[in-house]
N, C-alpha and C positions, 0 to 999 in steps of 0.2 A: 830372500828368505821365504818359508814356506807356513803357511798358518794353517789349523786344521779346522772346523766349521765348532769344532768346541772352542775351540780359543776364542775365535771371532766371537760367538756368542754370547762368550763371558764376559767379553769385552763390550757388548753393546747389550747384554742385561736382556738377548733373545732368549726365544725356545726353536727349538730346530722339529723338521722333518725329513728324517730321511738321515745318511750317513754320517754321524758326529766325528769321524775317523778322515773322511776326505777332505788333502790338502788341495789350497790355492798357492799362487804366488804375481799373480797379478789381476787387472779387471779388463773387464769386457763390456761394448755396450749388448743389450740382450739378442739382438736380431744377430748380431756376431761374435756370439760367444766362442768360447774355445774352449775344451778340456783345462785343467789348472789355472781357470779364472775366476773370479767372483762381476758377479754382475747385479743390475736391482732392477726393481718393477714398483713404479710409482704411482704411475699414470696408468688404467686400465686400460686404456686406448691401446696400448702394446702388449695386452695382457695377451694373446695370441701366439705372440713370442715365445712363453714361456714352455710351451709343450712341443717347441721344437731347438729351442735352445742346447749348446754342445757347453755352455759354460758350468762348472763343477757346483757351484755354491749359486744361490740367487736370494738377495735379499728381500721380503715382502713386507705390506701392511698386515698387522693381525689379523683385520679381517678379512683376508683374501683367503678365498673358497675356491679352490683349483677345479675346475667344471671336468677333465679330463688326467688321466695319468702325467705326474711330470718326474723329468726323470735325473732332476737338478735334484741335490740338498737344499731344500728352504732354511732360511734362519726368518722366525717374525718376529718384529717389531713394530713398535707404534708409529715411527713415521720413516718409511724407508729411506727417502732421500736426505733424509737428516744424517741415517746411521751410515751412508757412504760417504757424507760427507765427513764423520767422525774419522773413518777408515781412513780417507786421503789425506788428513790431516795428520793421522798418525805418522802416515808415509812421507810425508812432507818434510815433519819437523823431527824424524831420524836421519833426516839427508844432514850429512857434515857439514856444518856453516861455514863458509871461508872467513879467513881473521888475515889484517896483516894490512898495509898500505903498500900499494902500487907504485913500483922505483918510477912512472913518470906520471904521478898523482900530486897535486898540489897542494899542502895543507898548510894556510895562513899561520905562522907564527904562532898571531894571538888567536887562534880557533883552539877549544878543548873538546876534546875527543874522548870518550866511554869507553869501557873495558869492553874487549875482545872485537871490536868493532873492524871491517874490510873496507877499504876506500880503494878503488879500481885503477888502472891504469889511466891517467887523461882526467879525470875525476878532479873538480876544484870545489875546493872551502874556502870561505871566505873570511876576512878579518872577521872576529868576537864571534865568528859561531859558535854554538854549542850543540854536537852529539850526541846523543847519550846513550846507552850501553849495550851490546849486541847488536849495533845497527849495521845493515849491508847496503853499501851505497856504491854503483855500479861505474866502470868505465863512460865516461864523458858526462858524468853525473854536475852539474852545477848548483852548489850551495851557495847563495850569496851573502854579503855583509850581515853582521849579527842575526842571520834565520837562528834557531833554535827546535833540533827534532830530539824530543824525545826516547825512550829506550823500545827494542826490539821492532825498527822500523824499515824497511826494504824501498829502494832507493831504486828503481832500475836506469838501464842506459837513456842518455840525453834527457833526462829531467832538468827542469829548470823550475827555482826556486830565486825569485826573486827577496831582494834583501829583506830583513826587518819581521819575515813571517814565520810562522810555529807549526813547527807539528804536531800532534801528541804520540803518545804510545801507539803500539803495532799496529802503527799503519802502514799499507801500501799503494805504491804511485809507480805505474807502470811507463813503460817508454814511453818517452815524449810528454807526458802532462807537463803545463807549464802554468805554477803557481805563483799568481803575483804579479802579473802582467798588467798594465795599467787600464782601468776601464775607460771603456767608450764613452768619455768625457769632453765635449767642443761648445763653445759657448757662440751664436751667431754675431757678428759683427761687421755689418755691411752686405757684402755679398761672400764672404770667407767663415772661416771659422776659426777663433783660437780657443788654443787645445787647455782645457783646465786641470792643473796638477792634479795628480791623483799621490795625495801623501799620506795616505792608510797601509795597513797591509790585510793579509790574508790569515785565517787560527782556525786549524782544522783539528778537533780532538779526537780522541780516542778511538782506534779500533776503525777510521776509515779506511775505504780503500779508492781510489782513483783510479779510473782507466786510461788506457794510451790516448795519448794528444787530444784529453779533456784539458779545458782554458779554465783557471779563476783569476778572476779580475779581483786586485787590490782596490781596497775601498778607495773613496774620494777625500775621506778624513774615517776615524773610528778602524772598523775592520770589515771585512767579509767572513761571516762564519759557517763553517761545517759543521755542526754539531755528530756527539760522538755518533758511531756504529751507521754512519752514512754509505753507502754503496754508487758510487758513479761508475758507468759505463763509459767505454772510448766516445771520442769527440760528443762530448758535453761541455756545452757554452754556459758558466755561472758569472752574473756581470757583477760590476759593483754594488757594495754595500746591501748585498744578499744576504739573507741568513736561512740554511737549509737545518730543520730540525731534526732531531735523535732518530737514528734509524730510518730514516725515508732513504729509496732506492728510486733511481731513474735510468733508465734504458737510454740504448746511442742515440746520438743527434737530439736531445733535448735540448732547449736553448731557454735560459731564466735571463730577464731582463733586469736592467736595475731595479735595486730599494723594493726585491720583492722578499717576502717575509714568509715563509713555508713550514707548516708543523710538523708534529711528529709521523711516522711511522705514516705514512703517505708514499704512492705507487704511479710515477711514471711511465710508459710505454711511451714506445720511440718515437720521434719527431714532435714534441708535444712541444707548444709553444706557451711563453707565459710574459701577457704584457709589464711593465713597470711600473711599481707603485700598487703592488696589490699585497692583499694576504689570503694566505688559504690554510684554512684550519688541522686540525689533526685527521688522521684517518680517510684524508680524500685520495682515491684511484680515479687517474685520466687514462683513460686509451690513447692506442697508439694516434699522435698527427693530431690529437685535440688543441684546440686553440685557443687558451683564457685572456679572457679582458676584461674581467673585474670580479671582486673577491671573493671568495668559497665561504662559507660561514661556518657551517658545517661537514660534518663527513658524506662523501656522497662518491657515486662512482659518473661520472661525464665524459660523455664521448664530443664530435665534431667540434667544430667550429664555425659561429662561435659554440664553445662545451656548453652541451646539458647535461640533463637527466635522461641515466643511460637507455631510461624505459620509453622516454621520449624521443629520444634520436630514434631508436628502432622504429617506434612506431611511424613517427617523419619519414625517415628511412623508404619504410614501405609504402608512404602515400606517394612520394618521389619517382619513385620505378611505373605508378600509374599515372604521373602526370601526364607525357602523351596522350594516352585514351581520354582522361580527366577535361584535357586539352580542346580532342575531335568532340564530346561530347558535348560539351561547352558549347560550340562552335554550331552542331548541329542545332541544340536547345535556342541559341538565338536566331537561327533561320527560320524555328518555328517558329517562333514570337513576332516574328517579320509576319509569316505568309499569318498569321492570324491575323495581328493588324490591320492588314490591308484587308482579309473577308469581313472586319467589325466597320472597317471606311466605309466599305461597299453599303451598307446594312443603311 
């Protein structure tokens, strides 16, 4: 299908520059646009782009002030990368949902299943599940004993969902997460360890989404919670009896240790580490590989490890690269102190 830069426009409540008449029909990133593409400019960093771009339409921030001739249709808006994400999302959910269960899909007797709902070829349900409505749940998909997912939820191949856990509404769980897995629970006992039941489960609300072969660990008793509008990245480690708060997002390879307790709308970057037993308040940003071990109180942005204050790592940072010289000079300073010495003996 074919859109003209008026339509988009009216669709996303822009003003346009330049031809309201030229269609697109698909995107482009901006460095490789194409004629009959639409494309966006978020980031100024790529703003260079734009006056050699071949893509038809390019979406901007209102305040973008074009330093040179461009020869795309602008459409502005207030936050560009928002208004592609409206666009894709348009395109998304005009794609025809499949409906229907898989002649070699499993579905437990006593599992009840939602209207219009796909369950894949290979795809198992479990006794007392419950589905619920418009969900797509992929070939080799694994629902176990009584889980319960809510309506308009996306299911991809080889998930696993261990028994007894909840999903909510439109969520999504990409290949391979595996929810419900027993946390890293061993109690020492001599020189061995025996392994301590883990008989909680897992309750992920509203509007998450999970990336490929990110792990949640089922609690040890109670639950492990997601709270709603959560964003995980591929291979993310959440241990037991975790609780991540509304809206916070974490990039790959993050790894949350048990009984850690995490507020709202808080920002991950990759490999960040987070001991057990802590809490961290609303609004705190860790950079990537930060390493906490003990609580956040407030909102703050922390870098290394152990994390601080991101003004402080820098400034660290920079006194680190002069240690060497820091070092020689050190070294010199006590050889003077020496040869003085020895002329104040003399005296």
């Amino acid at each position: 299908m074919e859109f003209s830069a008026q339509q988009i426009a009216g669709f996303l409540k822009g003003t346009i520059e330049g031809d309201p008449e030229v269609k697109v029909c698909s995107f482009s990133k901006i460095e490789e646009g194409k004629p009959g593409t639409l494309t966006f400019l978020a980031n100024l960093k790529y703003a260079h782009h734009i006056y050699n771009t071949h893509a038809s339409i390019v979406l901007v921030n209102n305040d973008f002030k074009p330093e040179h001739p461009v020869k795309a249709t602008l459409i502005k808006v207030p936050n560009a990368y928002a208004a592609l994400a409206m666009l894709l999302n348009l395109v998304e959910q005009s794609k025809k949902a499949k409906v229907g269960i898989g002649s070699t899909a499993f579905v437990a007797t006593s599992a009840t299943l939602g209207d219009n709902c796909y369950i894949g070829n290979f795809a198992y349900i479990g006794d007392n599940a419950k589905i619920g409505n418009n969900c797509q749940i992929y070939p080799h998909a694994y629902i176990g004993d009584n889980v319960e997912i809510d309506d308009n939820c996306v299911i991809y191949p080889n998930v696993t969902i261990y028994e007894g856990c909840k999903i909510g509404n439109k969520c999504i769980l990409h290949a391979g997460c595996v929810i419900g897995s027993d946390g890293f629970g061993f109690a020492p006992e001599g020189e061995t360890y025996k392994k301590i039941p883990q008989l909680g489960n897992v309750i992920i609300e509203d509007n998450v989404e999970i990336g490929a072969n990110t792990t949640i660990d089922r609690a040890v008793m109670d639950s492990t919670i997601i709270r709603k509008g959560v964003k995980l990245d591929n291979l993310v480690q959440i241990a037991h009896n975790v609780e991540v708060g509304e809206n916070t997002v974490m990039a790959a390879q993050v790894g949350i240790a048990g009984s850690v307790k995490i507020g709202k709308h808080c920002m991950f970057g990759g490999q960040v580490g987070l001991a057990g037993h802590i809490h961290i308040a609303d609004h705190v940003v860790f950079g990537a590989q930060a390493g906490v071990i003990s609580d956040v109180k407030e909102a703050a942005t922390l870098l290394g490890a152990p994390a601080i204050n991101a003004k402080n790592f820098m400034r660290s940072s920079a006194i680190f690269n002069r240690l060497p010289d820091m070092y020689r000079m050190l070294g010199q300073m006590q050889r003077d102190i020496e040869l003085l010495r020895k002329e104040i003996n003399k005296q």
